[in-house]
N, C-alpha and C positions, 0 to 999 in steps of 0.2 A: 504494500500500500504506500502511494508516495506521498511523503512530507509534508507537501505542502498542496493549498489546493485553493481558488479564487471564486469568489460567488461576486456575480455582478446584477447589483441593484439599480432601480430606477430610482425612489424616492428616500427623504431622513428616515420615514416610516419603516419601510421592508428594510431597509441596511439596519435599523433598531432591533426590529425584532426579529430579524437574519443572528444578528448577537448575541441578544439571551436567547435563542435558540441551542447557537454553537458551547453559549457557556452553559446550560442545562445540560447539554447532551456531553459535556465534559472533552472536548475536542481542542484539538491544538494547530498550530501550524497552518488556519483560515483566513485568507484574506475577504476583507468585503469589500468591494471599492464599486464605487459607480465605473460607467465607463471611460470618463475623462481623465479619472485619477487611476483607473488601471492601464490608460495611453501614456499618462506622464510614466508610472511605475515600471514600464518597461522601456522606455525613452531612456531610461536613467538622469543620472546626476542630482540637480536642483531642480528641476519642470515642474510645473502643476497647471493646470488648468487658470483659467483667469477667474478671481473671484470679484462677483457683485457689487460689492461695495466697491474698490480698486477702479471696479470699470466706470461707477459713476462718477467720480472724483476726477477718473483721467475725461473721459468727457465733457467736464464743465469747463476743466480748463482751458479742453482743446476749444470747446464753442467761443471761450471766449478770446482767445490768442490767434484768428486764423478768419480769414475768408473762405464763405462755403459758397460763392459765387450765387446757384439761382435760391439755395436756402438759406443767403444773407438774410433776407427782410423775415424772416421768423424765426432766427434761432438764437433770440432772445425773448423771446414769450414762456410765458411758463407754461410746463411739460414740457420744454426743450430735449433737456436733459434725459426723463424717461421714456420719451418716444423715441429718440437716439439710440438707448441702450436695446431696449427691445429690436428695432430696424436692426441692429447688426449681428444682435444675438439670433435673430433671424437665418440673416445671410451666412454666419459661419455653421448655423446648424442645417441649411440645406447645400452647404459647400461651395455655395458660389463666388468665383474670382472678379472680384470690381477692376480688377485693371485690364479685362476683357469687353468690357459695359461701355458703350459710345453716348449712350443717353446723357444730356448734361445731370441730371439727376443721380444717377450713380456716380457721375464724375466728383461732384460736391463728396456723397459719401466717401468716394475711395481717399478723397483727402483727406477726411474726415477722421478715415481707418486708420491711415498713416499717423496721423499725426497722436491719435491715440496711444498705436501701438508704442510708438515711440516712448510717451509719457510711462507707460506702464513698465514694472521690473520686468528686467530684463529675464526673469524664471518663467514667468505668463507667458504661455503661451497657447493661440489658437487650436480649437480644433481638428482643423487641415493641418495644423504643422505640428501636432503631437501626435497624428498618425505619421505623416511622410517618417519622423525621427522613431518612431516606434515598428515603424515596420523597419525601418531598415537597420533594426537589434533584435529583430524578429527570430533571429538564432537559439535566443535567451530566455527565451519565451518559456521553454522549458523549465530551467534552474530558477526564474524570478518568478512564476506564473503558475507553473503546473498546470493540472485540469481545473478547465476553467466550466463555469455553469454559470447560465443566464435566466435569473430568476423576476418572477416579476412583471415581465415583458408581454405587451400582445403586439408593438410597433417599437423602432428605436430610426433615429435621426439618418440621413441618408449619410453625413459625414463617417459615421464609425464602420459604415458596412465594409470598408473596405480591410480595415485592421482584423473585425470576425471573419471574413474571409483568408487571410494569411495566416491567423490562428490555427484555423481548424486544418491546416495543414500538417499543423506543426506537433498543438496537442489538443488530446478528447477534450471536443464542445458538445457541449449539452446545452440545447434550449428545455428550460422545464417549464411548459405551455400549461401545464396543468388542465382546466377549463376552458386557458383563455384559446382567444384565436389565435390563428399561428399566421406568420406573411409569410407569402408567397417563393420570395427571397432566399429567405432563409433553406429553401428545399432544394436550391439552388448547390449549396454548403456544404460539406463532409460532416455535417452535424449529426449529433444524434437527438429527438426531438421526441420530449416526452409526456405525454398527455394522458388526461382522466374522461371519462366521461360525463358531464353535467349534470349533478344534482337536481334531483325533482323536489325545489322549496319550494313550501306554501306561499303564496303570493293574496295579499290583500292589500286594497287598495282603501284610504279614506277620504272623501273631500271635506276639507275644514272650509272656515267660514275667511281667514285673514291668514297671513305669516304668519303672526302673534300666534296664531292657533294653531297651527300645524308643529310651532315650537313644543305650546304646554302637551299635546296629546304627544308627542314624541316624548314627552317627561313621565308620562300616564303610562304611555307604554312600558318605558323602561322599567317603572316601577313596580308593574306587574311582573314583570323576570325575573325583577330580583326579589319580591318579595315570596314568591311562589316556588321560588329555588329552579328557573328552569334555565338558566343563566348566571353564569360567573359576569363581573365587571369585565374580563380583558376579552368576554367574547362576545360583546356589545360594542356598534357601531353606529354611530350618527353620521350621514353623509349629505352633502347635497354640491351638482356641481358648481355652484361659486358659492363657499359656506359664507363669505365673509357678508350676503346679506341677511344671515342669521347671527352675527356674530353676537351683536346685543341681548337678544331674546335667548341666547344660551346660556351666555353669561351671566343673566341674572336671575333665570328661572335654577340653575348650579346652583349657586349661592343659597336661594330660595328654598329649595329641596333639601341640600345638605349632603349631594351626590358631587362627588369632584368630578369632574371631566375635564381629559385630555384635548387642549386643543391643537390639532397635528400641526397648523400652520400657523400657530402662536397667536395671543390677543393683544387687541388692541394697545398699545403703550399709554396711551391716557384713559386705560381705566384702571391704572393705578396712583398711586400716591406719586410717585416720581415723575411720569406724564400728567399729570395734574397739574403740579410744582411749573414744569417746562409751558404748560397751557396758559398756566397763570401771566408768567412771566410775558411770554407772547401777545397773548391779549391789553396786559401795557402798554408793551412797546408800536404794537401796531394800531391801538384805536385809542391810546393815548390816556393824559391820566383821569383818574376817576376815585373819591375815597371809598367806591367801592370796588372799583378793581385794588386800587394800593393795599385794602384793608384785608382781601383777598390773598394778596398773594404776600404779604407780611405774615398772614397766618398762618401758610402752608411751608414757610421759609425756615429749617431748622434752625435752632436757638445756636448752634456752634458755628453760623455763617459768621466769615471774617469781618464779614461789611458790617454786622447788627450785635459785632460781641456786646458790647455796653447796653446794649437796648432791652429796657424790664418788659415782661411779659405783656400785661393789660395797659401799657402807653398810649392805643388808641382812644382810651376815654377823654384825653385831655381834645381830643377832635370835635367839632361842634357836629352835632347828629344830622344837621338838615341840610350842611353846607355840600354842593356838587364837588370842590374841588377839584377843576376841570383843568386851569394852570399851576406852573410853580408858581405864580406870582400868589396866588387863593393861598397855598397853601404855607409860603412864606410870613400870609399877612396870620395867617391865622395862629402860628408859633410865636406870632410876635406879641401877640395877646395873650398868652399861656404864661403863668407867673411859672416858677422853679416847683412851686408848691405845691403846684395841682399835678406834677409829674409822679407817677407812682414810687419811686425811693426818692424823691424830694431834689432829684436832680434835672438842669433843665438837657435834657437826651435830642431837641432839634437838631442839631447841627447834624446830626448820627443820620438821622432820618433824610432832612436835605442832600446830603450828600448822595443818596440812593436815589433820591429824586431827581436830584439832577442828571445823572446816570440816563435813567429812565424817561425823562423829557427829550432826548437827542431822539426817540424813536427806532425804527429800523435799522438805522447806519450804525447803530451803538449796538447789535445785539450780539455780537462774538464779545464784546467787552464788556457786556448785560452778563452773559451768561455762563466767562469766565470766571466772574467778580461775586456773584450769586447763587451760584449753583458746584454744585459736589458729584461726587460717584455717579445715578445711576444713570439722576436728570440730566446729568452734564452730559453723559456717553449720548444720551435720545437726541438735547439740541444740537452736541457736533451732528448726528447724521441727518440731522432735519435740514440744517444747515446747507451740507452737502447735498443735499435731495433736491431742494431748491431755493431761491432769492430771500432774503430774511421776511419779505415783504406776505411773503406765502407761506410763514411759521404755523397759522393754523390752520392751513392744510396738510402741511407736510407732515405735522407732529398726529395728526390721525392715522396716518397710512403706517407707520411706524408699527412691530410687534415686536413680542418680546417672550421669551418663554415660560411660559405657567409653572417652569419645575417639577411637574406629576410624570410618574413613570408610566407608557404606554401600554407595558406588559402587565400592569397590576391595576388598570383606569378603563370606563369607557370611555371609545374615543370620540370626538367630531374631530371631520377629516372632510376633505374635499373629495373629488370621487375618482380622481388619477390616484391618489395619496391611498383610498381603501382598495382600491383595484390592484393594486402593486402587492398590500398585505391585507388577503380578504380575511373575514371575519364569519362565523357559523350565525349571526343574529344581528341583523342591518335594520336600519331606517334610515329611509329616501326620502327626502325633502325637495319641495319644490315642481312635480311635475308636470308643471305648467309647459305650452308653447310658449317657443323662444329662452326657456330656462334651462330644460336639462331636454335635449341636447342644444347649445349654445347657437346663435346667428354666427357665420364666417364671414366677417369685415375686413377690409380694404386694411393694410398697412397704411400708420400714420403720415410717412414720408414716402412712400413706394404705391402707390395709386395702383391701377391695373394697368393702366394704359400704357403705364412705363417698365412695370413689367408684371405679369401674368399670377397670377394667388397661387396656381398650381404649381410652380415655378418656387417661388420665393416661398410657400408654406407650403411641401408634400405632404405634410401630416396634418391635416384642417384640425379645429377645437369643434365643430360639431361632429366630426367620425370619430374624433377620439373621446368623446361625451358617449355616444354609443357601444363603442368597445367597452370602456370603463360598465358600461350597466350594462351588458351583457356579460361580462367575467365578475360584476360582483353579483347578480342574481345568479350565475351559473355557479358559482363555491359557497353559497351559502344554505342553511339548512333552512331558515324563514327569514323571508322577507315581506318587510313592509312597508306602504310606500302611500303616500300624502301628496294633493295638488290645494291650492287655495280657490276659489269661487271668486277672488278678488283681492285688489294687492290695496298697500297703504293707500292709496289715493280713492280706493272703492271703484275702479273700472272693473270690469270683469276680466276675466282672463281661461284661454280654453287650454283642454288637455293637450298634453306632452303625447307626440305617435310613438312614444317608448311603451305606455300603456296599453295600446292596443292587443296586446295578449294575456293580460289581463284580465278578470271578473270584474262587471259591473262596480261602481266605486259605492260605498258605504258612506251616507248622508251623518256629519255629525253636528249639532246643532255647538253653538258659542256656549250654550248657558246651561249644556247638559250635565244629566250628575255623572261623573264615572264611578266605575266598577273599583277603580284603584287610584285616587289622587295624587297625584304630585307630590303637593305639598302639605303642610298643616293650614296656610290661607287657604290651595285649592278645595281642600275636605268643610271647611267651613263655610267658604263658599255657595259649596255643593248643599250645605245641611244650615237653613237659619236657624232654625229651631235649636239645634246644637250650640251654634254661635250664639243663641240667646241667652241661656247658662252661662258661659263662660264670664269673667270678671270685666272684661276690657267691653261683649257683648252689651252687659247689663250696664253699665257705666254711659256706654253710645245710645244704647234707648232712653234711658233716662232723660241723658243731656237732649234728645231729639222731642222728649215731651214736655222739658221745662222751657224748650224754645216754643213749641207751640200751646203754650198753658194758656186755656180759654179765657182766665183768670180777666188776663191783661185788657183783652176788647170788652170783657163786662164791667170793667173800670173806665173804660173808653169811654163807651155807649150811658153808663149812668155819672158822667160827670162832667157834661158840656157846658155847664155853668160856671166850672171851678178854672183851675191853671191852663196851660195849652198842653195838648197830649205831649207823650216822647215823640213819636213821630210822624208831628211837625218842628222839629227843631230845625235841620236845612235839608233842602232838597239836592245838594251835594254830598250828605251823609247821610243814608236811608238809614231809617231803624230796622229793629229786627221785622216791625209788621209790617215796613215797606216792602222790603227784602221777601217775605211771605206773600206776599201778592192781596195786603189788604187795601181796597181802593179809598178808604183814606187817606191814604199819603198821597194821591193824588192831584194835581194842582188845582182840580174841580171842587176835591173835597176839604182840600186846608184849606182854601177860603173860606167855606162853608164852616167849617166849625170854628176858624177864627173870627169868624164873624159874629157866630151865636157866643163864642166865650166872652165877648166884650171887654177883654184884654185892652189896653192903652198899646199894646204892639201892636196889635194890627197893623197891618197896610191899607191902604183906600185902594181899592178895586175897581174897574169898569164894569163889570159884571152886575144886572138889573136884582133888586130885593128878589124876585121870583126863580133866579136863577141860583143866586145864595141859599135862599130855605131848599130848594129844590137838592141843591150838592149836599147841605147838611143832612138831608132828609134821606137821601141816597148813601149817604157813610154811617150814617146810625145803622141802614137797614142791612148795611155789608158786614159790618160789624157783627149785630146780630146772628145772622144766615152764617158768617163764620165761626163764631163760637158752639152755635149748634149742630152745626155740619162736623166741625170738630169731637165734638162730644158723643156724637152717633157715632162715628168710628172709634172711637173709645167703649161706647156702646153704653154709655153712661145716662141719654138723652134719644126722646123720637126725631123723626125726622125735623126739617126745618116745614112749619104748615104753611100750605097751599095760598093761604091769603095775604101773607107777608110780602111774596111776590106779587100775585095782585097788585096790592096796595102800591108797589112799588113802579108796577108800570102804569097806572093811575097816575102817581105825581109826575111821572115822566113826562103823558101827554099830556096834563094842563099844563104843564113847563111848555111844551112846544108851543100851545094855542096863545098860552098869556104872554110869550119871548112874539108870536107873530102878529101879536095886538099892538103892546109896545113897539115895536118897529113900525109898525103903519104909523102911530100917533109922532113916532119923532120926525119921520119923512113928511106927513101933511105939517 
């Protein structure tokens, strides 16, 4: 048996759990390597593949150092930079030579290329040119390599075909197809190619009411796996192919549950405490000052920052509550009126604070020196790459798109994972999110910079994202033992939206209502949810009814209604601060009817009115009787009191219409 032996993965995922694998099974001498770093591995010396980050640093500063001729007038917009990197991440993964390309459009890129490469170390290296050096030690392939096996795969880049090709020459390849599909290509090969036959999983389909909803019932689901033992954590999957528009709704339904879950592709960076911090700071520097932004982001600014050693905890009390503090000059004047004394240890700490301020007034231009000066470990690592991502101008965009790793281990978590990322390492108990048209499988769009016209999609992307959307759900339905799978009825905005043709072999879809009970809750809100009556027991329950019936205590309008003679009610105090029986929807606080009972109260407040005596008794007469009709309408659902009687209303559209008759009397008489 020889020593050594290479498994080539697609994704962090399958090379993850390709590891605890080999360390379970107790094995030695295994390499994992994607296929870019098993092209540097046998190229030898220093190589390695070009990494992401490197590439986008070397492209900002190539855009900004260099003439792209007809992509001058837009390669200072933002996106520059990631439309750049993708176009060529493009081009080296379908192998094409720009210095072949006559079109002025590829001519910009090729310079583009160069001047790249050039910036980048000189160990980076391309695609194309870690096969040319690798095959040509293709000798070694043996001694550095061993048998190699391709795991994971139902397609791979047209670039590397050539290096499996001189492989399988040399030593046993193994494609392990498993379920999935196998290309064409590959049969082509000295390979040996090894395949299962596809799993017959139960397949049920559910249409939810929103996203929101396809999240919780994927939580519902889960729930019932685990609670019913019919599922371990590591052998639960959450999928959908662009998870990052569930990223929220997983994230905080985790939390909510008290289920950790793996997110394969990392979350969001500001929805932690340290993208917080960087958020904060951003939002100064770009929409300027505010004592509620300052007070913001002083809060969220660890106590050990160099700039605020001095500065005591609770110091923003000595700030006036109402002032905007919109300039330094606001907030200059306002320190200068703060005696020593009213500073929390009795010292005056302004100057501490200005100082920051001032910092923070320069705006955008200042934010590398905002956020060297400010900022520590993890926030500082987010804004350098935000930084680098794009124009400081663009800090709250870029610091969303930003992820960062959750720390939970994949082999012992369920995961969310996108559906290239499950497809690589399928799982025995899946949920599919999203199977809406134009979702899963994805539209195939034009490159940013490379139109069609200038050169061909089939051309510049052999491997489309809507084929490769279908492969992915086909090889994770075909390895898994059940699957289950969810579309929405309608997305945030409430347009409707139709099924995904992935469905179509499929059973009819299962109708689930927003506000049904399940079988197995989520959470302890979602069970509460589910059960009022349970929630009505509980302490926080009973406390919320309460509070809900001393807001509506009949009490108050039969105070109302028997005391038109005495002070003016609560409210009519002002019509820019409704009371609670404004708010209620009592037609007293109406402008019809605080006339009307400011009038009958005979208060010295009053205001003089235009409104005819006929039209006054009439408003009063109308808010006694609302008044009334609401305390007893109240009371009957309390179920304390009978209905409101029959002749109350009556009565009430009675004064109505001699209002109209006596208002179209007085009108005749002031006209004649």
């Amino acid at each position: 048996m020889p020593l050594r032996r290479t498994i080539v993965v697609h994704t962090r995922l399958a090379g993850h759990m390709a590891r605890v694998q080999a360390a379970r099974a107790g094995e030695s001498g295994v390499q994992i390597l994607t296929m870019g770093q098993l092209a540097a591995r046998l190229a030898g010396g220093l190589l390695r593949p070009i990494d992401p980050d490197d590439l986008k640093i070397a492209v900002r500063d190539s855009l900004a150092a260099m003439q792209l001729g007809e992509l001058e007038p837009i390669k200072a917009l933002p996106g520059m930079v990631r439309a750049a990197v993708g176009t060529l991440e493009k081009i080296w993964n379908a192998g094409i030579d720009l210095s072949r390309e006559a079109h002025p459009r590829l001519q910009a890129l090729r310079k583009l290329e160069e001047e790249v490469l050039r910036r980048l170390p000189p160990s980076m290296k391309r695609p194309q040119d870690l096969v040319e050096l690798s095959c040509a030690r293709i000798g070694f392939a043996k001694a550095v390599l061993g048998p190699v096996e391709i795991h994971g795969h139902s397609e791979m880049s047209p670039c590397w075909r050539p290096l499996l090709a001189a492989l399988s020459e040399i030593v046993p390849l193994t494609w392990m197809a498993g379920s999935r599909h196998v290309p064409d290509w590959i049969r082509q090969m000295r390979a040996e190619i090894r395949t299962e036959a596809p799993g017959k999983a139960q397949r049920i389909l559910y249409s939810c009411a929103h996203p929101h909803h396809e999240a919780v019932e994927a939580f519902r689901w889960m729930r019932a796996l685990l609670a019913e033992g019919a599922a371990r954590p590591e052998e639960i999957a959450i999928a959908a192919a662009s998870p990052s528009d569930f990223d929220d709704h997983v994230l905080a339904l985790s939390r909510d549950c008290n289920i950790p879950v793996h997110f394969v592709h990392g979350t969001k960076a500001v929805a932690g405490r340290d993208g917080q911090l960087a958020a904060a700071l951003a939002e100064v520097l770009v929409k300027g000052l505010s004592q509620e932004r300052v007070r913001r982001l002083f809060a969220m600014l660890p106590c050990d920052t160099p700039a605020l050693r001095d500065l005591p905890p609770g110091w923003t009390r000595v700030l006036p509550p109402d002032a905007p503090l919109t300039v330094l000059e606001r907030w200059e004047q306002a320190f200068a009126r703060t005696a020593a004394s009213e500073w929390p240890d009795g010292i005056d700490r302004s100057q501490t604070v200005l100082d920051v301020l001032r910092l923070l007034a320069k705006g955008p231009a200042a934010a590398d020196e905002a956020g060297e000066t400010l900022l520590s470990g993890v926030a500082l690592r987010l804004w350098r790459r935000a930084l680098d991502d794009g124009r400081a101008q663009a800090l709250p965009v870029t610091l969303t798109r930003l992820r960062c790793d959750d720390g939970l281990e994949p082999a012992t978590h369920v995961v969310f994972a996108s559906a290239m990322a499950l497809a690589s390492a399928p799982r025995p108990y899946v949920r599919l999110l999203a199977l809406n048209t134009g979702r899963w499988p994805r539209g195939i769009s034009e490159d940013r910079l490379i139109p069609d016209h200038v050169m061909p999609v089939e051309r510049l992307d052999p491997l489309p994202i809507a084929d490769a959307d279908r492969r992915d759900f086909e090889t994770i339905v075909a390895a898994a033992r059940s699957v289950t799978a969810s579309l929405s009825r309608r997305d945030v905005e409430g347009r409707l939206l139709g099924r995904s043709p992935l469905v179509a072999g499929m059973n009819e879809e299962i109708y689930l209502g927003r506000a049904r009970i399940p079988d197995h809750a989520a959470s302890e809100s979602d069970r509460l949810l589910a059960r009022p009556a349970e929630f009505a027991t509980t302490p926080a329950g009973a406390s919320g009814l309460a509070c809900w019936r001393d807001w509506q205590d009949v009490d108050t309008s039969r105070r109302m209604t028997a005391s038109w003679a005495g002070p003016i009610p609560a409210c009519t105090r002002s019509s820019t601060a409704p009371s609670r029986r404004h708010r209620s929807g009592c037609c007293c606080a109406t402008p019809s009817g605080l006339s009307g009972v400011m009038s009958l109260a005979g208060s010295s407040r009053t205001k003089p009115t235009s409104r005819s005596p006929s039209m006054r008794s009439l408003s009063a007469t109308s808010s006694m009787a609302c008044c009334a009709a609401r305390s007893r309408s109240l009371k009957t659902r309390r179920g304390s009191q009978p209905p409101v009687p029959r002749s109350l209303k009556q009565q009430s559209s009675t004064l109505s219409a001699r209002s109209r008759r006596s208002g179209k009397g007085s009108s005749r008489s002031r006209r004649r």
